[in-house]
Structure formats: structure tokens, C-alpha cells
N, C-alpha and C positions, 0 to 999 in steps of 0.2 A: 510424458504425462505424469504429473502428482499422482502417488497413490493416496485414497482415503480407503479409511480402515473403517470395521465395526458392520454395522445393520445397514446395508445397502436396498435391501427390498422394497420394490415397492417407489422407488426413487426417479422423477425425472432426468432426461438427460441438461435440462438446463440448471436442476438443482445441485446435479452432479458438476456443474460446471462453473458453479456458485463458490461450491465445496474446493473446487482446484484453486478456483482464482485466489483463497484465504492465504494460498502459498506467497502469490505474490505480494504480500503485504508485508511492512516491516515498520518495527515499533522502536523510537528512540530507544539506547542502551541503560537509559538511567529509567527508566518508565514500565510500571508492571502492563502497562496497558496507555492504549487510548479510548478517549471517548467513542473516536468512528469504528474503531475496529471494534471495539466490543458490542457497541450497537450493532455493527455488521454481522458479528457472530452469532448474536439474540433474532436476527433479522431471518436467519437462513433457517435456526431451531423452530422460528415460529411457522415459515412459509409450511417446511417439513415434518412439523409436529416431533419432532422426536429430539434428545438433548445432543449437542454437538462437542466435541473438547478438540480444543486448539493447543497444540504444544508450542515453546518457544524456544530457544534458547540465549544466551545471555547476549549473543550482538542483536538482537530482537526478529531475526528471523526464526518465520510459523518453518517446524521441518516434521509435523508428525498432526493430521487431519483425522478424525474418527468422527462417526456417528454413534452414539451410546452413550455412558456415564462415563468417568476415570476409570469405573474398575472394569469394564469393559473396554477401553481403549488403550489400558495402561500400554508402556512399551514394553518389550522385553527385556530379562535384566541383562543379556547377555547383549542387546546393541546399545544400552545407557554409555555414553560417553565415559563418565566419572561414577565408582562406587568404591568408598571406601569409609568410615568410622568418623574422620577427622572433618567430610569433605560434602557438598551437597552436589547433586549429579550435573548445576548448572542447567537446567531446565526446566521452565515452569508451565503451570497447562490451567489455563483460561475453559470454564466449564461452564456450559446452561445449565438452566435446570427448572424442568416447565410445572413442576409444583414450589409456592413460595415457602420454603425452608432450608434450615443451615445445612451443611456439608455431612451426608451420612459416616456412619462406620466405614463403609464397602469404600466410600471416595477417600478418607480419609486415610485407611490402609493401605490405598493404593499411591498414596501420596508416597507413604514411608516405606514402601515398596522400594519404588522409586527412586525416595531419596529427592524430593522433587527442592527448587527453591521456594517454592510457593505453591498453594492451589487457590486460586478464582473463582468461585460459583456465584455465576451472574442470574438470578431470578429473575424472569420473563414476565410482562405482564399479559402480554397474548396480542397483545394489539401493540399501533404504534403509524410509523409513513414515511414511506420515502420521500424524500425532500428532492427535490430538481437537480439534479446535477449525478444523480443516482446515490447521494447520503443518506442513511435509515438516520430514524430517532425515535424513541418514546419506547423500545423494546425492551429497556433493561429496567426495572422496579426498584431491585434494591443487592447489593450485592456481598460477601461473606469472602476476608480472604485468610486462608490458613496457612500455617508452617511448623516446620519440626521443632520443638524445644531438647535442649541439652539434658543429658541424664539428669544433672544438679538437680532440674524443677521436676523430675517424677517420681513419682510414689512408686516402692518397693510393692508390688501386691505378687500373690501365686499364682500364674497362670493357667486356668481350670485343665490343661493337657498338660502341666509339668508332671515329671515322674517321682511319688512323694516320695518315695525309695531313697530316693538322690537327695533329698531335704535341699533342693535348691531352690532359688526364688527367680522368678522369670520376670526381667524387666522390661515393662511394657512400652512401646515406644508411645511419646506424648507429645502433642502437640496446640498450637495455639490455634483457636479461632476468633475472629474478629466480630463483635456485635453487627448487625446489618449497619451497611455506610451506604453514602450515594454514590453512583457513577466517577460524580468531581471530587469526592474527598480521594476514592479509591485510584483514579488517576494520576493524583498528586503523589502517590507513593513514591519515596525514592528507592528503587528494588536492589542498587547498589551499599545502600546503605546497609534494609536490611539481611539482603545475603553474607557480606561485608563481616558483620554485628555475630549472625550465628554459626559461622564458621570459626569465627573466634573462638566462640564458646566451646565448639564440638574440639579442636584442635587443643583447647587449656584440659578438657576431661581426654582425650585420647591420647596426649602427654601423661596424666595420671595415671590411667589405667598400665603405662607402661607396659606397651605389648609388646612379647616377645618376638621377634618374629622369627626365629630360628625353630618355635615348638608349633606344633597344625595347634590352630584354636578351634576343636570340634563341637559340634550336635550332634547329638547320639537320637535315631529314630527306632525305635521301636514295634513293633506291629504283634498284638496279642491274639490269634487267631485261635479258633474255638478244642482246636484239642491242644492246649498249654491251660494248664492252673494257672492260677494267681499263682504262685510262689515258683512252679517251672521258667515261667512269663519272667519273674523278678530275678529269679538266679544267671537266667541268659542273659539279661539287660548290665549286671552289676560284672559277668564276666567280660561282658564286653567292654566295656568301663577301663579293665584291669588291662584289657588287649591295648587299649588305646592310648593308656599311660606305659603302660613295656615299650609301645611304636616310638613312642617319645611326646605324644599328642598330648594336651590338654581337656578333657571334657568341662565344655559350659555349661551346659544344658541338656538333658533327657525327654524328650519327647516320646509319647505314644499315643496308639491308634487300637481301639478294637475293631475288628473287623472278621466276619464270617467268608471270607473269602479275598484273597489279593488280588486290586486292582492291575488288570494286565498291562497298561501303558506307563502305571505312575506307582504301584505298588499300595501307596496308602492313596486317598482321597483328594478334590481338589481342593476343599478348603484347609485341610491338613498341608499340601505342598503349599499352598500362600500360606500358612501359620509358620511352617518352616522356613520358608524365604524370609518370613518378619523377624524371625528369630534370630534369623544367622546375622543377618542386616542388624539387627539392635544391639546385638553382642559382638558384634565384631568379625564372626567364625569367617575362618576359608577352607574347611572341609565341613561334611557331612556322614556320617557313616550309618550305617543301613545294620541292623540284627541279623541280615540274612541273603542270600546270594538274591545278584539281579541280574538279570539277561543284559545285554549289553544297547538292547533298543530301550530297555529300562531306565539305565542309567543317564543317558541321551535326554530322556525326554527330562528326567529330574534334574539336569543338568541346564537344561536349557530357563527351565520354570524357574531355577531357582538363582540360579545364576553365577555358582561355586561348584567346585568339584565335590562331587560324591561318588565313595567305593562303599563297596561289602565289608564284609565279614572277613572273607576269605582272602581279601583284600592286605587288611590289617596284620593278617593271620604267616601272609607271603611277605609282607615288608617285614617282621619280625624277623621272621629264619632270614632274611636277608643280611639283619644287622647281624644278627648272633652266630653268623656260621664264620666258622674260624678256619677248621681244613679243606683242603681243598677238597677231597670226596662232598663235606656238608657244602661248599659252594655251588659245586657242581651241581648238586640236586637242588638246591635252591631256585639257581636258575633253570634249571628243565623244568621245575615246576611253575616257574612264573612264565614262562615264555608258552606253554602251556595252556596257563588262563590268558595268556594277552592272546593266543592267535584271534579265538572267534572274534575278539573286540573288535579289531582290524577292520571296523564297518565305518564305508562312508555315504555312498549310494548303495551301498550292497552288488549284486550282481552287475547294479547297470553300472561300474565304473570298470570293469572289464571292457578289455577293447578285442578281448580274444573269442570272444562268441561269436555265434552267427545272428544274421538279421539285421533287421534297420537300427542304428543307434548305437552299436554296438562295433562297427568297424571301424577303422582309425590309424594314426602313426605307430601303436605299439603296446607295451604294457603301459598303464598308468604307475605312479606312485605307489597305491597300494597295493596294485599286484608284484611290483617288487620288494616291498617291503615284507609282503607275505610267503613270496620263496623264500626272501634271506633268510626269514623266521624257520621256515621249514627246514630249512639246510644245517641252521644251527642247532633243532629239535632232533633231529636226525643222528648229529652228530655227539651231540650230550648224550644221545637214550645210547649210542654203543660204547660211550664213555664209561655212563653207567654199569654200565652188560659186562666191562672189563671190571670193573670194580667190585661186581658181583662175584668175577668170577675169582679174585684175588683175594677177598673176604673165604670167600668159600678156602680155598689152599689152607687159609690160613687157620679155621675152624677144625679141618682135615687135621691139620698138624697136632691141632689141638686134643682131638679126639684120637690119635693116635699114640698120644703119650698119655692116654684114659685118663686125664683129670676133668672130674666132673667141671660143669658150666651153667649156675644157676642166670636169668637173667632181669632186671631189676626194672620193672614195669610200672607204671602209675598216671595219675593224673597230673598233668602240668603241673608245677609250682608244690606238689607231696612231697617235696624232701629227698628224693632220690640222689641227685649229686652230693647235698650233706650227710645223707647215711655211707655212700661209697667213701666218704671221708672220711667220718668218724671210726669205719669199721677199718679202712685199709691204708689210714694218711694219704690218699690218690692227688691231695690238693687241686681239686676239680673245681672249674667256679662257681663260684651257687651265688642267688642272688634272692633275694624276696619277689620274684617276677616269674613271669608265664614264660615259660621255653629259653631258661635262662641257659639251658644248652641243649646241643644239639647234636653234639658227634658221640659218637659209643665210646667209652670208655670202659677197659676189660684191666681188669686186679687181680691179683692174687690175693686169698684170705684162706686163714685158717682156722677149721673150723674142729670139734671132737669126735669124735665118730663114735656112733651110736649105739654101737655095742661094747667095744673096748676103751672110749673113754679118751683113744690116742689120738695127738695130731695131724689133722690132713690137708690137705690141699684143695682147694677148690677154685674154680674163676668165676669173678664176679661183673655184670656189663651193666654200665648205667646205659641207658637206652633214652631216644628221645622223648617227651612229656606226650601225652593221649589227652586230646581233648574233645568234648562233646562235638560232634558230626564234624568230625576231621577231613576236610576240602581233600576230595576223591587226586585232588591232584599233588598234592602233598603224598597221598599216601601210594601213587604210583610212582614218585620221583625217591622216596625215601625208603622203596621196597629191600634197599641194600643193606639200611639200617635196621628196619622192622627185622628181617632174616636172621638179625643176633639172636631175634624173641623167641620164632620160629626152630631155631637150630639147638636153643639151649635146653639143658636136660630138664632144667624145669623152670618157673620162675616167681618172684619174688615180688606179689603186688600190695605198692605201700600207698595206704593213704594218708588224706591229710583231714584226720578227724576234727581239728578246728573248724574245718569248713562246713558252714551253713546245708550244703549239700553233698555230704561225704559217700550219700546212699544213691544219690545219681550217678557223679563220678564213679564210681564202683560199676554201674550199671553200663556206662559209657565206656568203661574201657574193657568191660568183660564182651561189650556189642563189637568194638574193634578186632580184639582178641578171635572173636569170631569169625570175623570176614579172613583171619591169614589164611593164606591156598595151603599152609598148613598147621594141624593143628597141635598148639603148643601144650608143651607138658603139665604136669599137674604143676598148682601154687599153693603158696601158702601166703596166707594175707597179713600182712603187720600194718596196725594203726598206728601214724606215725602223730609228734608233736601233743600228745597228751597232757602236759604242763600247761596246755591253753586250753583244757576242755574243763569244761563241767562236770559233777559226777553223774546225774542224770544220763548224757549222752555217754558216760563212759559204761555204762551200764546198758542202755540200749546195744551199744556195738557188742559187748560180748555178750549178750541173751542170743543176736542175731546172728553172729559170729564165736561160736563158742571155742573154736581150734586158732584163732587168731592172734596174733603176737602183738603186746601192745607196749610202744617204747616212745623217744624224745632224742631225736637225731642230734640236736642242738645242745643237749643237756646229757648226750650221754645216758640215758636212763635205760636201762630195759635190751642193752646192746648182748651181755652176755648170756642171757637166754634166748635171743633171737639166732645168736654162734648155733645156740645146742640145736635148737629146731630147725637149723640151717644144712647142720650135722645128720639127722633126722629124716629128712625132707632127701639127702641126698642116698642115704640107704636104701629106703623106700623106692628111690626111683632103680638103683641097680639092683634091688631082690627085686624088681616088678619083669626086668627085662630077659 
């Protein structure tokens, strides 16, 4: 039996059966429409009072029946045959509509939704007669038929949810509508022509736009929720920004949402996930990323709505350490931590696809897929965490060694992207790579440097460890897979937090990594703070920081500035800690 979709209630079983037979109908391939079928369509809206949409596709078989408007029947993006920038999805949807007027907003979104070849909105007049033979006539009044136009014909305007931050312009998808025609003009359409006609178009600007396809073309969503300021709100959204381009992604577009609370199924709202889907769809995007972690029934359902893949945060945050880890220890932990966040994902039916339960439904030939999929996972997770546990334990000898030849071990803590690998540079030639990016490294590197000593003036020795970057609410699994690395922070006799006073938000960062610093199981030795990169600040802000910070070292990693006073208070800093002990 044909399924029909949409507002069933209330519905006879012969109107129901009305509704199936539209399956069996088929409309020459060159023809948007016939006279009897569209009559027929208007005939069944009117018996039922309510609108009908008929979907088609391009050999003119009906394969998608609803009761409602377009945007109520639309399909889903993820069974559309064709979606793509260059391409229309090959589908067009014939629509009643029992007030006489053109094609709303709601229908027309749902078109470019869609990606449809056409939309149809046939105006009823309420009445009409079946003619002998069982053919309606006199149902249809007057009829409107719409399509997508090529960027070329639309107006650049802001779209009232773009994020102004991002000073980008959100291109709105546009479309044509036809003045009311009759029945007979609107039958005469040749639909090969104009499908034909605007795929042309879409494929001459989707050549131009020259998409890459080797870089993600993302939409960055947002969600402003009641305890973030405007400017906490701005700072998260413009980092994430900076994640997406370290991933290798491109950001198109910035979207947000205020909201006092996050939707449990979809995270932001529903006309928010159709704004989204419009966006990704007019810009091209094939991901989506989120400001903030999603449950994995989350993700599913935004995935489904929208019709592209979308991750987190922490998401972005794990493809990173993935590119950038070079040793095998940093690989290691990489993967334990992503295999990690992938287990709970691992949802298809959830429990019910277990065949190892008891009860009805659940007995059967064996494990499914996913329950193998999910030991191997475990067996591997298993196997990395004692990987790790060796690694700890190697790290440690090697610290041992350290501290048994008593040279002090400051260690070099900061916020992603502060300068840490170019100051281990500048101060010891380490030739460590640095790069203008967030988590441009990731294994520890441990130096010697020589520093004066604080009382006599004379040269000593010290070890110095660049340590990975700290970033705002650093994904709990990053930070149990990297526990090997953090332990350099943990074990050193004190350490050395640089910032990166350029930044917009130098006094969160600060605030963020002093919150990390706190969660270590133990707690790490006194610091001394140096503001790095001061050749890009203001004087204003440089004056803030030491009113706020008045023991703090201020220098220019890049430029060499301010290096050999940082030596003496390094010198300093290591006195301090062995007259404390």
C-alpha cells in the first residue's frame, strides 16, 4: 500500500483511497502537469477540505503523497535523491491550496529546501464536477508556478541571524514566481526545457565559485545561552572560527541562536534547524559545527533535519590533535581519546539491536554489527589506556633521572596559540614548530637553558618543557588521554604561564587555564606569568596587565624583546622554589 503522509485525521477510508490511487498516475516526461491530474488533485483537496502536495519526479511518476502544505509535507533531505549546489534534486511537487493566493514564504523555503525542479500551487475554487467516466473539472481557478533562480539574479542582503562579528553577508536563496496562469497555459510548460535552462545556470556559477573540495565548507552554529555575555558569546564563536581553519575547514557562514535553555532533541529551535538547512543548501556547506558538545541522539536528529553531517566542538578539537601529532606517545593519546568519544555514538537502535538480551525481540543468530563493532572498540580502548600506563610509567623514570641529577624543571604552560613553542625557541634554539594556529603542537618538549642565579649572578642549568596548548573547557577526554603529557605540568618544579596579550581575551584565557591547572590530581608549583607578543598591543592594554599583574614579565617571543629579563626571573623563580623546600 502507498504511504500518504502529513494530517490524516479525521479522513475517510475512501478518501484515503483517493489519495493512494494519485500513485498510480503518470504524467508525460516533458509536461509539468496534466489538465486531468491536476483537476484530480484539486478534486480530492476539495472533497477533504484540507491542501494536498503531490510529488513527482522526472519520468512523471507521483512517488511522495501528503496532506498539508509543502512545508508540512516537504521530504526529508536525507531520502532527496540529488543534493548538490550545481544540481536540482529532480523533483517537483504539484500543490493545492484552498485560499486564492501566490506561494507563501513556508512553501517556497521548502522548495529550496528541497532543491525542488519546480513548485505548482494550484488555487481551488471549491466547487467544480465529475464528468462521466469518473474525470473532475472546474477545480482548479488559477495557478502560480515557482523555481529557484541562480545566485547571479540575487541580492546580496544580511541575513537578520548572521553573526555580525564575522561581517559576513548571507545569501539568500531566490526564487522565481509566475503571475497567476490558467490550467492550459500552465500545462503547456515544457519542464525539460526549463529544468534543462537552470541547471545550466547553477553549474556556470558552481564552476565559478570553484569549490574546493579537498577543504570541509562549513556553518558555524552558535547557541547564546543566558549565563555568556555578549562578548564571552563572541569570543567562543570567533575561537571556534580559528578551530575550524587549523582543521583545515573553511567557515562560510556564522549562525546564532539566543536561547534560555537548549532544545533537547535539536539543540537550537525548529525554525533555526530549517534556517540552517537553507544555509548550508545555498552556500554549498557539507558540514555543520556546533559551539558546543551534542549527545549523540542530538546529532542524529540534526543530521537527519538538515541533511549534512554535523560535529561539535570537541569534535574539531579531536581532528586537530589528530593532524598535529607527530610521536608516537602524542598518537597514541590521540587516538584513545577519540575512540573514546566515538564509543557512546555507536547508537543505531540502541539497546534493541542487541541480540544478547532477554525477551521478545531481542533473541536471534548472534551479535549484530554493532555489537562487534563495539567490543573491537573496547578491546582497542583497553589496550591504548595500558599503552598509555606504560608511557606514564617511562615518562616518570625519565623525570626520576631528572631530578636526581637536581636540575631544576620549570614547565611552560599557556593558552593555545600564546607563543609557547616560539619562546622554547627563541630562549634555547629547540627548533620546535610553531605555527600561527591553535595546537600547533602537541608532544612535550624538554630543553636545557641557562639561566643566572639569583644570588651570585652565576650560570646554571635548568630544564625547560613546552607542554600542550589549554584551551577553554578542554573535552574531559582529551584531558584523560593526555594525562602523560599534562604530568610534565604536574611534576615540574614550577611553571611558566605565557600569555598571549594580543588577544582580545587575554583575561579569560588566563582564567581558563588557571580553572585546568586546577582540576591536576596534583597541584602544580608556584608560576610566574610573562605576557607574551607586546609589539601587537596597545599601550592602554599594556598598562591594564601590569596594574592587574604587577610581578609579571612582559616580552615578544618573535621579536626577541624582553628575553633577558625573563632569564633573571626565571633564575629567581627557581631560588624561590628550592629556599621554599
Amino acid at each position: 500500500m502507498e504511504t500518504i503522509f502529513g494530517n490524516l485525521q479525521g479522513l475517510k477510508s475512501s478518501q484515503l483511497k483517493q489519495l493512494q490511487r494519485l500513485y498510480h498516475q503518470r504524467i508525460p516526461g516533458d509536461r509539468i502537469t496534466t489538465p486531468e491530474f491536476a483537476q484530480r488533485l484539486a478534486a480530492i483537496s476539495t472533497e477533504i477540505n484540507q491542501p494536498v502536495c503531490a510529488y513527482l519526479n522526472r519520468r512523471g511518476q507521483v512517488i511522495r503523497v501528503g496532506v498539508g502544505t509543502p512545508r508540512q509535507t516537504q521530504i526529508p533531505p536525507l531520502e532527496l535523491p540529488r543534493y548538490g549546489a550545481e544540481r536540482l534534486s529532480g523533483i517537483r511537487c504539484l500543490a493545492t491550496s484552498l485560499k486564492p493566493e501566490p506561494p507563501n514564504e513556508g512553501a517556497l523555503t521548502a522548495m529550496a529546501l528541497q532543491r525542488l525542479d519546480a513548485l505548482v500551487v494550484l488555487n481551488i475554487t471549491g466547487s467544480g464536477f465529475q464528468k462521466r467516466g469518473g474525470g473532475a473539472t472546474g477545480y482548479v481557478k488559477e495557478a502560480y508556478l515557482a523555481h529557484l533562480t541562480s545566485q547571479e539574479s540575487r541580492a546580496l542582503i544580511t541575513s537578520p541571524s548572521s553573526f555580525k562579528a564575522q561581517g559576513s553577508n548571507f545569501q539568500s536563496p531566490s526564487w522565481s514566481v509566475s503571475p497567476p496562469i490558467s490550467l492550459d497555459v500552465l500545462t503547456k510548460q515544457d519542464l525539460i526545457e526549463l529544468v534543462e535552462g537552470l541547471e545550466e545556470e547553477f553549474r556556470r556559477e558552481f564552476v565559478a565559485q570553484e569549490v574546493d573540495t579537498d577543504h570541509d565548507r562549513v556553518v558555524i552554529v552558535g547557541i547564546m545561552t543566558d549565563d555568556l555575555s555578549s562578548q564571552q558569546f563572541q569570543d567562543t564563536v570567533a575561537e571556534l572560527a580559528r578551530l575550524v581553519d587549523t582543521a583545515g575547514g573553511e567557515v562560510l557562514q556564522t549562525l546564532w541562536q539566543k536561547r534560555s535553555r537548549i532544545h533537547p532533541q535539536t539543540v537550537v529551535g525548529e525554525g533555526k534547524v530549517q534556517e540552517i538547512a537553507l544555509t548550508a543548501q545555498t552556500l554549498g556547506a557539507n558540514l555543520i559545527v556546533f559551539d558546543r558538545d551534542l549527545s549523540p541522539s542530538q546529532v542524529r536528529n540534526l543530521e537527519t533535519q538538515i541533511g549534512i553531517r554535523v560535529v561539535d566542538r570537541t569534535e574539531v578539537i579531536l581532528d586537530i590533535f589528530a593532524q598535529r601529532a607527530q610521536s608516537r606517545a602524542g598518537k597514541l593519546q590521540v587516538e584513545l581519546a577519540q575512540l573514546e568519544y566515538m564509543l557512546p555514538r555507536l547508537t543505531g537502535r540502541g539497546q534493541a539491536m542487541s541480540r544478547l538480551g532477554g525477551g521478545i525481540g531481542t533473541r536471534g543468530p548472534g551479535e549484530t554489527k554493532l555489537e562487534t563493532e563495539r567490543r573491537a572498540i573496547q578491546r582497542r580502548i583497553a589496550r591504548l589506556q595500558q599503552e598509555v600506563n606504560q608511557l606514564q610509567a617511562h615518562r616518570e623514570r625519565l623525570r626520576q633521572r631528572r631530578q636526581h641529577r637536581e636540575i631544576p624543571s620549570i614547565a611552560l604552560v599557556g593558552y593555545t596559540n600564546a607563543g609557547k613553542s616560539t619562546l622554547l625557541n627563541a630562549l634555547t634554539n629547540a627548533e620546535v614548530y610553531t605555527a600561527d594556529q591553535l595546537f600547533a603542537t602537541l608532544d612535550p618538549t624538554t630543553r636545557r637553558l641557562v639561566v643566572p642565579h639569583a644570588i651570585t649572578g652565576e650560570s646554571q642549568e635548568i630544564l625547560l618543557t613546552d607542554t600542550v596548548g589549554f584551551i577553554h573547557e578542554l573535552p574531559a577526554s582529551l584531558m584523560d588521554a593526555f594525562r602523560a603529557t599534562l604530568e610534565e605540568v604536574t611534576e615540574a618544579d614550577a611553571l611558566l604561564h605565557l600569555v598571549d596579550l594580543s588577544h582580545p581575551a587575554w583575561l579569560s584565557h588566563i582564567r581558563s587555564v588557571r580553572e585546568i591547572l586546577a582540576q591536576m590530581p596534583v597541584t602544580p608549583g608556584p608560576a610566574l606569568v610573562a605576557f607574551n607578543k607586546i609589539d601587537q598591543v596597545d599601550s592602554e592594554t599594556l598598562t591594564q596587565a601590569q596594574e592587574e599583574f604587577p610581578l609579571a614579565v612582559f616580552i615578544s617571543a618573535s621579536k626577541r624583546l624582553g628575553l633577558e629579563t625573563l632569564r633573571q626571573r626565571l633564575g629567581q623563580l627557581v631560588h624561590y622554589v628550592n629556599s621554599s623546600q
